[in-house]
C-alpha positions as semicolon CSV with decimal commas, in nm:
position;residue;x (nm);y (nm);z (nm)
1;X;1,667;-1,759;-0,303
2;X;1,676;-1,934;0,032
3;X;2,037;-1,892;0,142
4;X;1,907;-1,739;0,507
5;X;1,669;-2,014;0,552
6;X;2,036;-2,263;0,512
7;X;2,242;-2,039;0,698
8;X;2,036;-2,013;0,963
9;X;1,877;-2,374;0,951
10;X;2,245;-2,459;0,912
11;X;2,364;-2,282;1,218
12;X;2,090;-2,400;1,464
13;X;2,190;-2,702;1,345
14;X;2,579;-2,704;1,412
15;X;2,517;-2,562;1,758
16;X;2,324;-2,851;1,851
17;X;1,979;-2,589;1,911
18;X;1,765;-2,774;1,779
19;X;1,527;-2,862;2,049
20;X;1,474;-2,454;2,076
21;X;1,258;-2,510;1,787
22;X;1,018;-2,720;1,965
23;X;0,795;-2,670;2,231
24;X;0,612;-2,362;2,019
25;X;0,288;-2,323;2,156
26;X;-0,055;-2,411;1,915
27;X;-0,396;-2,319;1,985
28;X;-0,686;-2,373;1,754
29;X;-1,023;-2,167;1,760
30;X;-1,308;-2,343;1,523
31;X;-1,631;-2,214;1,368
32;X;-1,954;-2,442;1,363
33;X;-2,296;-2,404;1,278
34;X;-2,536;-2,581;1,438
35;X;-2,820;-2,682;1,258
36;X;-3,115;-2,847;1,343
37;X;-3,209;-3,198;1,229
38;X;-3,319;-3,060;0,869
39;X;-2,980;-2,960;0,849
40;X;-3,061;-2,576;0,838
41;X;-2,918;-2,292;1,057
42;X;-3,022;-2,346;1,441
43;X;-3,285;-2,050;1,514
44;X;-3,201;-2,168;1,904
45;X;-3,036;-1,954;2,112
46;X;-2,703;-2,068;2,209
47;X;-2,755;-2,315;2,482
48;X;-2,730;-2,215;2,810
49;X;-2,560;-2,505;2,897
50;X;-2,270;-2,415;2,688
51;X;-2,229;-2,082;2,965
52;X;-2,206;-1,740;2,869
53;X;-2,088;-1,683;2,483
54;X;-1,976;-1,344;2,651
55;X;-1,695;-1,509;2,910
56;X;-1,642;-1,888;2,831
57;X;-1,277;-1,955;2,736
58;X;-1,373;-2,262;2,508
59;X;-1,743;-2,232;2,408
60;X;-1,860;-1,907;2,243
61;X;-2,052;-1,799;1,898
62;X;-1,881;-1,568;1,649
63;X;-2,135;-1,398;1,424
64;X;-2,419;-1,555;1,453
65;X;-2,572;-1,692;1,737
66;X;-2,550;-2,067;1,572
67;X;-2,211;-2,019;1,491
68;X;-2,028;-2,175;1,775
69;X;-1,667;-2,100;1,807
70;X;-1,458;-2,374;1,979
71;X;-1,113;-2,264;2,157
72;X;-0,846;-2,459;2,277
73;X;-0,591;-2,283;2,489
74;X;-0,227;-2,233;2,404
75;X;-0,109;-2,570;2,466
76;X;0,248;-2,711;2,399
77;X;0,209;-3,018;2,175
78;X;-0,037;-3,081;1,870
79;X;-0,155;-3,418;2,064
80;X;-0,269;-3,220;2,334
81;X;-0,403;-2,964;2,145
82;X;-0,602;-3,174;1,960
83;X;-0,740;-3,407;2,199
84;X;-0,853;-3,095;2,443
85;X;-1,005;-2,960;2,049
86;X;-1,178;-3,311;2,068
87;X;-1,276;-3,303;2,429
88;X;-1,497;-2,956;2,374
89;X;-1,680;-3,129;2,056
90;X;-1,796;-3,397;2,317
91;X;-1,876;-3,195;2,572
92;X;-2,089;-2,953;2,337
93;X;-2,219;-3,270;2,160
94;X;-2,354;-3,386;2,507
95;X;-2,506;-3,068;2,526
96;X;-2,726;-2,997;2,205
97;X;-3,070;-3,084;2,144
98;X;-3,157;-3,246;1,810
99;X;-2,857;-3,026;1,642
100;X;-2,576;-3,119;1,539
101;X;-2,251;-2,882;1,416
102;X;-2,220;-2,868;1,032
103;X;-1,878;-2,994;0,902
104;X;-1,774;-2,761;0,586
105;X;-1,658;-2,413;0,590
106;X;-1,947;-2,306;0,347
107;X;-2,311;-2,296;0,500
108;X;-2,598;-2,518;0,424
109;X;-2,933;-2,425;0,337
110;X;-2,977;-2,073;0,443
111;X;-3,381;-1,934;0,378
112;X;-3,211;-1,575;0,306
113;X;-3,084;-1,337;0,591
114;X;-3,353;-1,345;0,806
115;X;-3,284;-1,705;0,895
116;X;-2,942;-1,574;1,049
117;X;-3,006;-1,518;1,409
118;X;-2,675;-1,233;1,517
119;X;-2,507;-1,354;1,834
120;X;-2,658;-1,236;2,117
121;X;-2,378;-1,137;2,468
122;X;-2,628;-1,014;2,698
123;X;-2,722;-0,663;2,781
124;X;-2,434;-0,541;2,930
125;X;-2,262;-0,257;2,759
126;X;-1,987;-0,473;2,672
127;X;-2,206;-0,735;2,544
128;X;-2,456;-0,476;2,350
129;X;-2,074;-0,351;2,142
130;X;-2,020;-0,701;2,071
131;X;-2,380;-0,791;1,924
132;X;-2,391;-0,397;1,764
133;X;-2,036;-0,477;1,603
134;X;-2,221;-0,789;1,446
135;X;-2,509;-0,607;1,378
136;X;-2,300;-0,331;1,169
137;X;-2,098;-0,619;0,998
138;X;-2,466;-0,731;0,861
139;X;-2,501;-0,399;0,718
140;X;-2,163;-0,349;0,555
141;X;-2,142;-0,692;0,385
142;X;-2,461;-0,877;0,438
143;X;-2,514;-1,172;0,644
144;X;-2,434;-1,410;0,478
145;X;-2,047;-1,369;0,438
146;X;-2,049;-1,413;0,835
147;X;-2,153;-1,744;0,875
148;X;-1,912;-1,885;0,672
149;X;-1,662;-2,095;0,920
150;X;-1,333;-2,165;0,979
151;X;-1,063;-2,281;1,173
152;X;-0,766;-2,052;1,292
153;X;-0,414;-2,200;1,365
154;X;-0,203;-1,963;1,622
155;X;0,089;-2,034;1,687
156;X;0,423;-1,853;1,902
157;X;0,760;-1,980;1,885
158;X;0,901;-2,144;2,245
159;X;1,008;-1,847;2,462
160;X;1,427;-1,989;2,538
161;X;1,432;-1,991;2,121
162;X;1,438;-1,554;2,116
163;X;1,798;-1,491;2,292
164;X;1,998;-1,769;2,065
165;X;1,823;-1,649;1,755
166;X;1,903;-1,273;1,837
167;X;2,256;-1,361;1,829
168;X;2,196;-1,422;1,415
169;X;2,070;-1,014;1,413
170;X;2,297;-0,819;1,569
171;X;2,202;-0,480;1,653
172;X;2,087;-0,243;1,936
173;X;1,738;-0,358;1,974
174;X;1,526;-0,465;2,295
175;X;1,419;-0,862;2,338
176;X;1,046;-0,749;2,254
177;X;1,143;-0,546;1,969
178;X;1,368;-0,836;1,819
179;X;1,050;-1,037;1,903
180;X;0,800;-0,806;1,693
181;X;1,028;-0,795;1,418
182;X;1,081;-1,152;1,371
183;X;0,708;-1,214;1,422
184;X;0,636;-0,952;1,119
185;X;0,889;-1,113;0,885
186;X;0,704;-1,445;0,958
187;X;0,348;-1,280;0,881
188;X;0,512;-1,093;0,532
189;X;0,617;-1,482;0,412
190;X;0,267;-1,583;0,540
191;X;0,121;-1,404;0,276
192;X;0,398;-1,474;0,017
193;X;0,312;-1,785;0,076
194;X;-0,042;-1,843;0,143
195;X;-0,155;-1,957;-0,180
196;X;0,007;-2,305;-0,077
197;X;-0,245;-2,330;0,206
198;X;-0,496;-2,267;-0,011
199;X;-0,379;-2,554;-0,248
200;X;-0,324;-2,784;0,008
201;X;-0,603;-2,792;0,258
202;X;-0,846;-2,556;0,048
203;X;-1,214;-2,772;0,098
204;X;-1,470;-2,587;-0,002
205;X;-1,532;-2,574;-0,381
206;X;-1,859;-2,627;-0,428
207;X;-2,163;-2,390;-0,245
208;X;-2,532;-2,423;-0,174
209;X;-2,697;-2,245;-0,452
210;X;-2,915;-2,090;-0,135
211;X;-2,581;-1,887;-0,030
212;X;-2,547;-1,661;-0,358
213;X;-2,983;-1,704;-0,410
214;X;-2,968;-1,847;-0,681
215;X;-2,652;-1,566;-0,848
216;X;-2,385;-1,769;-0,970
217;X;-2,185;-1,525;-1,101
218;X;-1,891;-1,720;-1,254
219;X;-1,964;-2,035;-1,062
220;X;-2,097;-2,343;-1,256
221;X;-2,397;-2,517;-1,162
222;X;-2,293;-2,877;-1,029
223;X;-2,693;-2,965;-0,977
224;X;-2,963;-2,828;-0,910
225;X;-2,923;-2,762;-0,576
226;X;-2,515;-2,648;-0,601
227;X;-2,249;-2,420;-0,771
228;X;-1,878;-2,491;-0,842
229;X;-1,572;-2,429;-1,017
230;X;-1,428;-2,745;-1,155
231;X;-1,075;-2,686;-1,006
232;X;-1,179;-2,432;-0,701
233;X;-0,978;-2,522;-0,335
234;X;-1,119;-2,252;-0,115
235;X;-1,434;-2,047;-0,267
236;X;-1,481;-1,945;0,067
237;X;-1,156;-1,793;-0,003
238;X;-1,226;-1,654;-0,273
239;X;-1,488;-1,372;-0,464
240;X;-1,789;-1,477;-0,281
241;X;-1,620;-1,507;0,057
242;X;-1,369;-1,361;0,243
243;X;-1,100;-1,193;0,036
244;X;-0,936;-0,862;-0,059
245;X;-1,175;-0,721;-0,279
246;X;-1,351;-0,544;0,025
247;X;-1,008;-0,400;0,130
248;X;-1,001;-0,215;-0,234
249;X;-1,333;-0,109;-0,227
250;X;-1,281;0,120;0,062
251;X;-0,908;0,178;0,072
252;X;-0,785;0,034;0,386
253;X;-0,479;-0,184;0,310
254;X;-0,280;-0,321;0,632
255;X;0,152;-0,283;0,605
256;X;0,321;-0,510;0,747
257;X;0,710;-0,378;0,767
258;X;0,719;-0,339;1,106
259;X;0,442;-0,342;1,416
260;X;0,464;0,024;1,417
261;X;0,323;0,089;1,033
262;X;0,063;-0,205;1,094
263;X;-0,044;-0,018;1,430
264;X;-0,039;0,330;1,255
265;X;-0,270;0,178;0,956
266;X;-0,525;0,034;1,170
267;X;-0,571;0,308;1,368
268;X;-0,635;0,552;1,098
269;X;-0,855;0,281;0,944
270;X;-1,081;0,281;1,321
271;X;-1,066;0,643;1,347
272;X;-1,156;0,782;1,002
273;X;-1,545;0,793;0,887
274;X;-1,601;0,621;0,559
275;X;-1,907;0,797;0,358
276;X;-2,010;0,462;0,272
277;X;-2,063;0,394;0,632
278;X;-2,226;0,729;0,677
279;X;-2,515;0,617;0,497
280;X;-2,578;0,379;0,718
281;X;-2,637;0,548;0,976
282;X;-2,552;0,475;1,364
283;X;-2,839;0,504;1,569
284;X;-3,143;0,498;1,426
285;X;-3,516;0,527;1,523
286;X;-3,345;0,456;1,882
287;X;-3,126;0,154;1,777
288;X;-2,715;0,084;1,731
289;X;-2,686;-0,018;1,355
290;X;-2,305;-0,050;1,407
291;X;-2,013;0,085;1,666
292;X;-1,911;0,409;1,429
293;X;-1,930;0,499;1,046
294;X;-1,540;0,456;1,045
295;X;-1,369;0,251;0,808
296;X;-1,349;-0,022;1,054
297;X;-1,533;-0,067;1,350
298;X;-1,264;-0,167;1,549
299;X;-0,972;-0,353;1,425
300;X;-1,125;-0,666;1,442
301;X;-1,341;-0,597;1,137
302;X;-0,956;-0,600;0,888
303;X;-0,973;-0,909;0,745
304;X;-0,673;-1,049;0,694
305;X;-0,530;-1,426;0,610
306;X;-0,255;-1,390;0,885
307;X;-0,291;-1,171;1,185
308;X;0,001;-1,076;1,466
309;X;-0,206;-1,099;1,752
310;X;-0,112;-1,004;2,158
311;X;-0,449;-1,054;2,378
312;X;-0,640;-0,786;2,521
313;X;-0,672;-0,724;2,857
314;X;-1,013;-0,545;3,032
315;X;-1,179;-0,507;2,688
316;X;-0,885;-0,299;2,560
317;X;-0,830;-0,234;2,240
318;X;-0,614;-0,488;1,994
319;X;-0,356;-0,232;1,896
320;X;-0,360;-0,043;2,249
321;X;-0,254;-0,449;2,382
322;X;0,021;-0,478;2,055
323;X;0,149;-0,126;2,135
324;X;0,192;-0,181;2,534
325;X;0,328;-0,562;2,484
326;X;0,408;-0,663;2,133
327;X;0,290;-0,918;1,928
328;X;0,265;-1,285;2,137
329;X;0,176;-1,535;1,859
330;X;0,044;-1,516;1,521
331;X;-0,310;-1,653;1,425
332;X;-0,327;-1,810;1,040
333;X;-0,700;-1,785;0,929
334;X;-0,688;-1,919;0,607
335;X;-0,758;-2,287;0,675
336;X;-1,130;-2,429;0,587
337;X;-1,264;-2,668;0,748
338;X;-1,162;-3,012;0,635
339;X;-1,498;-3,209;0,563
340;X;-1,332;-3,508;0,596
341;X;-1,204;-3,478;0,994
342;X;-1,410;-3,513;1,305
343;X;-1,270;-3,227;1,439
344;X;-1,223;-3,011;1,084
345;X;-0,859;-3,025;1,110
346;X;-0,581;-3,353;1,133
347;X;-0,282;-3,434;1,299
348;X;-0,110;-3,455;1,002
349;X;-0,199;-3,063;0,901
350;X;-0,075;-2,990;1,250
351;X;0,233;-3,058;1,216
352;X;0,259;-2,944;0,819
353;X;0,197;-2,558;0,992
354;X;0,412;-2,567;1,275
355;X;0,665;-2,664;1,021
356;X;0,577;-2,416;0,784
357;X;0,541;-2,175;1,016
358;X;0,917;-2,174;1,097
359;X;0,991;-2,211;0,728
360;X;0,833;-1,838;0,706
361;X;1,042;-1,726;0,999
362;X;1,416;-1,832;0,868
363;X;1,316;-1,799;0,514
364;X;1,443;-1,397;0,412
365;X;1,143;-1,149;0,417
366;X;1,167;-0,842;0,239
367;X;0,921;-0,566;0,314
368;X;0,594;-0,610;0,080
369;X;0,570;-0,288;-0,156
370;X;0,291;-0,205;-0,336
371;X;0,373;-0,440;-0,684
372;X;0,392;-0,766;-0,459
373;X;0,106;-0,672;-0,259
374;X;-0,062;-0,689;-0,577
375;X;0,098;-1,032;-0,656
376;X;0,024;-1,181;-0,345
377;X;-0,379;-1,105;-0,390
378;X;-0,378;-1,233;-0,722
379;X;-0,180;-1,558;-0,598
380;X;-0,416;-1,583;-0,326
381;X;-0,742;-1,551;-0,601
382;X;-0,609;-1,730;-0,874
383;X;-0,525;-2,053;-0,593
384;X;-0,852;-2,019;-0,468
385;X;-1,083;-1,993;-0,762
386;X;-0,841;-2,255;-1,022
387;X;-0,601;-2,379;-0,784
388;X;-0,618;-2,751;-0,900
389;X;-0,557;-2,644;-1,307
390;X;-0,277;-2,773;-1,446
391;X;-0,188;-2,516;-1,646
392;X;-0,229;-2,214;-1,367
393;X;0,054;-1,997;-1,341
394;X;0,160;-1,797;-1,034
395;X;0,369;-1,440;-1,007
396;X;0,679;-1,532;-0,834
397;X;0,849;-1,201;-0,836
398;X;0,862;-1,070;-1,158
399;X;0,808;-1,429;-1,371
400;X;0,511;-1,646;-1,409
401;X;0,573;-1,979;-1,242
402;X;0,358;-2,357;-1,237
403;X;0,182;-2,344;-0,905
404;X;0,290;-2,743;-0,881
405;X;0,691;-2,604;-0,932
406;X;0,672;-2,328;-0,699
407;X;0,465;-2,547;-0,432
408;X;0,726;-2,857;-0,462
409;X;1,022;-2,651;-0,452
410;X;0,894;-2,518;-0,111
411;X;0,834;-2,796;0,046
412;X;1,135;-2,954;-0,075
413;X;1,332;-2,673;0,106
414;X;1,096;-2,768;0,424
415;X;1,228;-3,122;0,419
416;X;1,588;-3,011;0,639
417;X;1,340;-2,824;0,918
418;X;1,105;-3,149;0,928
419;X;1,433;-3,338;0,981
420;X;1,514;-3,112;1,276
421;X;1,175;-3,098;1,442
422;X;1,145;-3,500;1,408
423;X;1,522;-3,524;1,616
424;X;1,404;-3,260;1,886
425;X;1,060;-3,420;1,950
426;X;1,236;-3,809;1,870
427;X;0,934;-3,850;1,656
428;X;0,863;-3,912;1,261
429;X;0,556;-3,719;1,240
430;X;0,656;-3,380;1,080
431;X;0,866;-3,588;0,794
432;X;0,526;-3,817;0,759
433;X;0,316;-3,480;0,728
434;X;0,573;-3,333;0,463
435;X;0,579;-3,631;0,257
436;X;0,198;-3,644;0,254
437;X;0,122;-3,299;0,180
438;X;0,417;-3,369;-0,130
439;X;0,224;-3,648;-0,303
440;X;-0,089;-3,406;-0,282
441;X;0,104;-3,140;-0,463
442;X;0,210;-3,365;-0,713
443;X;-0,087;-3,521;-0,740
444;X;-0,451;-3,284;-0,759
445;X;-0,701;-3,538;-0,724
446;X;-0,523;-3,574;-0,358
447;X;-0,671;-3,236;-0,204
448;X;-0,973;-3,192;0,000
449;X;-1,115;-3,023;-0,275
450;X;-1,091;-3,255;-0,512
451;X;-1,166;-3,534;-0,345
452;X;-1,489;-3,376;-0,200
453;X;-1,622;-3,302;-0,559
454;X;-1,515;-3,663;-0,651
455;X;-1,718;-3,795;-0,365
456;X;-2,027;-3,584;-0,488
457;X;-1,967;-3,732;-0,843
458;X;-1,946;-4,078;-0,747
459;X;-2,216;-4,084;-0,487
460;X;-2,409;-3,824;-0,703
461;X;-2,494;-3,617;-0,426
462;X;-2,480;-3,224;-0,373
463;X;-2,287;-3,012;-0,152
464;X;-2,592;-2,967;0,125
465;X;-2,636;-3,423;0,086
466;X;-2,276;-3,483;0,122
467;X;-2,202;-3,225;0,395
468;X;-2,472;-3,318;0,583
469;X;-2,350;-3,680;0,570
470;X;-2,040;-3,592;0,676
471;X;-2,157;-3,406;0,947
472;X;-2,371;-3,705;1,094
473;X;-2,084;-3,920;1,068
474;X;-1,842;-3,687;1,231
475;X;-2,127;-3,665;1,555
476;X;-2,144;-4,038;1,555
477;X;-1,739;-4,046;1,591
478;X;-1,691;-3,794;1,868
479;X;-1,947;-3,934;2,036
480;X;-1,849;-4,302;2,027
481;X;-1,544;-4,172;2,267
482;X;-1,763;-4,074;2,628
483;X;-1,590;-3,763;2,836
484;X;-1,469;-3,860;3,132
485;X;-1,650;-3,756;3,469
486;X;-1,346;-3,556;3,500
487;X;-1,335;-3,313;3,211
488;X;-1,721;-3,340;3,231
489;X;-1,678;-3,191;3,541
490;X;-1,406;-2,912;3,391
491;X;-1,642;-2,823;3,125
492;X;-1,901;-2,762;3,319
493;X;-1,703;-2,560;3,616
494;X;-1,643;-2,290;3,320
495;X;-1,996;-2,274;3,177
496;X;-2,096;-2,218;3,591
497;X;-1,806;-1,995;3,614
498;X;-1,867;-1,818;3,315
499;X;-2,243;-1,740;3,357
500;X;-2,123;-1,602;3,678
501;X;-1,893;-1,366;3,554
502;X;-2,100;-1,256;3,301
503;X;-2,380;-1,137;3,601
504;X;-2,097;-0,937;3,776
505;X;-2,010;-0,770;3,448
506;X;-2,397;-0,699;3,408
507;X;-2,430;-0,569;3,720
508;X;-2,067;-0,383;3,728
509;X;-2,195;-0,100;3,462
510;X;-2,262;0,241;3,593
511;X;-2,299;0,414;3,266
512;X;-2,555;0,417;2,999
513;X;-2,432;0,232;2,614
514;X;-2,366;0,586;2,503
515;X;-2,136;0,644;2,717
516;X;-1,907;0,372;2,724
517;X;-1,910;0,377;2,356
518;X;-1,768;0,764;2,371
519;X;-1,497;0,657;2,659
520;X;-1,417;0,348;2,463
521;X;-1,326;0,494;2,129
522;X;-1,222;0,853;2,290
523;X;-0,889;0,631;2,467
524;X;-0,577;0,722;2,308
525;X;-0,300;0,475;2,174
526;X;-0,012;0,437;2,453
527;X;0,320;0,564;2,462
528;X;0,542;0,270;2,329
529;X;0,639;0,061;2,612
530;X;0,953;-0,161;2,504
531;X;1,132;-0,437;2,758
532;X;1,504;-0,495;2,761
């Protein structure tokens, strides 16, 4: 079963290449509320001293305008990456008044969808599509799906690693079409093998009774203030948040066997009208309710565990930028927020995904046909919902498998790549993150999730008391640690710079919101355009 993951672990190995498998570059974007000192969603706007949510490269809000979204550039080396994660915390801590940033993936108290302010970019026409594309999210889903955060691992393999690997594929292709290839056989085993991210740093199994008002569905009630499911990892993961049951309702499934079908897909999906949608309407008594009444809005609106993912350039479209340059690094999504780290994520996890990430690329991967497309959303669901229960079963291929067998034979197979990354960086970290992230698959009580609905037991607190403890405690962390003058002054060069470039893009439109709309979805997907 994972004869190409030894052969070609095997080979790297004997040619003495194994420092082409490190260097990858990692960059992190995180979701936070901020709430105020009740602990309930900010109704502040975003602070102007945080710049422009519209053009800051590390500071800007996703849906809402109190969900901040912190970004770290592509930066080679998880230290780095997380101490410039930790530097933005400290700046933005320095910045808020009498808020703090709520530590879990799953909201606190919310006083029903009015009390969810939708981000707000300005009234230029490019900010207007960015606050209307929110605005037609509200109305497809409701608002409260959207202000559920997370924190998003991307991650691209070290460019001098391409030409040796190629050498294990030979055929007549390109460089950048080896590249996309390889990059969509890491994204198929991804989603093979999600559900052991899920398991593993799944941390959100209780909600705020407040988020469902007061529906619990199949949830339990904890107290009387929260829901559960006694062995849940990710509910935010799962029926009440982000999943695939929205991708069956309308009929928009992604492929993933090569860039070209996952290109073709979303752009039906962005240019077909969905009656659904059409009920909606799209402007109405004067005002945008959303971009279109097509399937998507734009491609952004797929949700997806794993994205490939090449940046766009002059507010171009995501699959116009993956058609004219490939795919550049792939961005996992599926990771909550741990409540139990400052930052939401550890050194330890950081170097669990870089390793698994190249697990997924050496390991074989098929195409995904329509039966395992199945299995891997009922994986995904079943991890999610009853992860943690002994007795769960998974599909793996045609037989039903322990979750706890399945998830220790994989990381038993990641042992030899931890060994290499360990020699090429002369460090012991990737082997300490493997053997951690073992005992917590042999053991339950180890995960996030349980241990967070332990804590709640012992301390006999609900979700909204114990996250908001957390969240204090995290604030009082970060901020023990002062930013130096230096990346004080860094920080605040880009909010300057940003607010600046915001203006010129404000004062740079020369058309009405109609028409850019009409030009912007009337542009045409781009001839191929492959490199040698």
């Amino acid at each position: 079963m994972y004869d190409q993951l030894h052969s070609h672990l095997g080979r790297i190995t004997q040619d003495r290449q194994q420092n082409l498998l490190s260097g990858g570059k990692i960059g992190l974007e995180k979701e936070s509320l901020r709430v105020d000192s009740e602990g309930k969603i900010s109704q502040q706007p975003h602070p102007s001293s945080l710049g422009s949510a519209l053009t800051n490269p590390y500071i800007t809000t996703d849906y809402s305008e109190a969900l901040l979204e912190l970004i770290t550039p592509p930066i080679r080396g998880i230290s780095a990456t997380l101490e410039f994660l930790e530097k933005i915390h400290q700046f933005v801590y320095g910045q808020l008044k009498h808020e703090s940033l709520w530590g879990a993936s799953m909201p606190c108290v919310i006083d029903g969808e009015s009390s969810i302010p939708i981000a707000d970019y300005g009234p230029s026409n490019l900010g207007m599509m960015k606050t209307v594309y929110r605005r037609g999210l509200g109305y497809r889903y409701g608002k409260m799906m959207q202000v559920i955060a997370g924190i998003h691992f991307n991650y691209s393999l070290p460019d001098p690693f391409w030409p040796y690997y190629s050498e294990f594929f030979p055929g007549p292709v390109s460089k950048r079409e080896f590249i996309d290839d390889r990059y969509f056989a890491l994204t198929r085993n991804l989603q093979r093998y999600g559900w052991l991210i899920y398991y593993l740093f799944g941390a959100s199994p209780a909600i705020c009774k407040s988020f469902v008002n007061g529906q619990p569905g199949t949830l339990q009630q904890f107290d009387a203030t929260t829901y559960y499911l006694p062995h849940a990892t990710s509910l935010r993961l799962g029926d009440i948040g982000y999943n695939n049951k929205i991708e069956s309702e309308i009929g928009i499934k992604a492929c993933y066997d090569s860039l070209d079908s996952y290109i073709q897909c979303l752009t039906h999906a962005i240019e077909t009208s969905c009656p659904k949608y059409e009920r909606i309407g799209v402007k109405v008594a004067g005002e945008y309710r959303q971009l279109n009444t097509n399937f998507l809005q734009i491609e952004n609106e797929y949700y997806s565990t794993v994205r490939p993912k090449q940046p766009s350039v002059n507010n171009e479209k995501p699959v116009h930028a993956l058609r004219q340059r490939g795919v550049q690094y792939i961005e996992l999504r599926s990771l909550d927020l741990d409540l139990f780290e400052p930052l939401g994520i550890s050194n330890g996890q950081l170097h669990f995904l870089e390793a698994f990430m190249i697990f997924c690329l050496l390991q074989e991967s098929p195409r995904i046909d329509a039966a395992e497309r199945q299995t891997i959303d009922s994986n995904e669901i079943n991890t999610a919902h009853h992860g943690r229960d002994p007795a769960l079963k998974l599909m793996q291929g045609q037989k039903q498998v322990p979750l706890q067998g399945w998830g220790q034979e994989i990381l038993h197979e990641m042992q030899a790549i931890c060994e290499v990354l360990d020699e090429a960086n002369s460090c012991s970290d990737y082997g300490a993150a493997l053997r951690q992230q073992t005992a917590v698959m042999q053991e339950a009580a180890l995960t996030p999730s349980a241990r967070i609905l332990h804590e709640m037991r012992t301390t006999e607190e609900g979700f909204f008391e114990m996250a908001s403890r957390h969240s204090k405690i995290h604030q009082t962390r970060i901020c023990e640690h002062v930013l130096s003058s230096q990346d004080t002054e860094f920080f605040t060069d880009a909010v300057q710079q940003s607010l600046q470039r915001q203006l010129r893009i404000e004062a740079s439109d020369t058309v009405s919101f109609d028409e850019f709309l009409e030009k912007y979805f009337q542009e045409t997907l781009p001839e191929k355009a492959v490199t040698a």
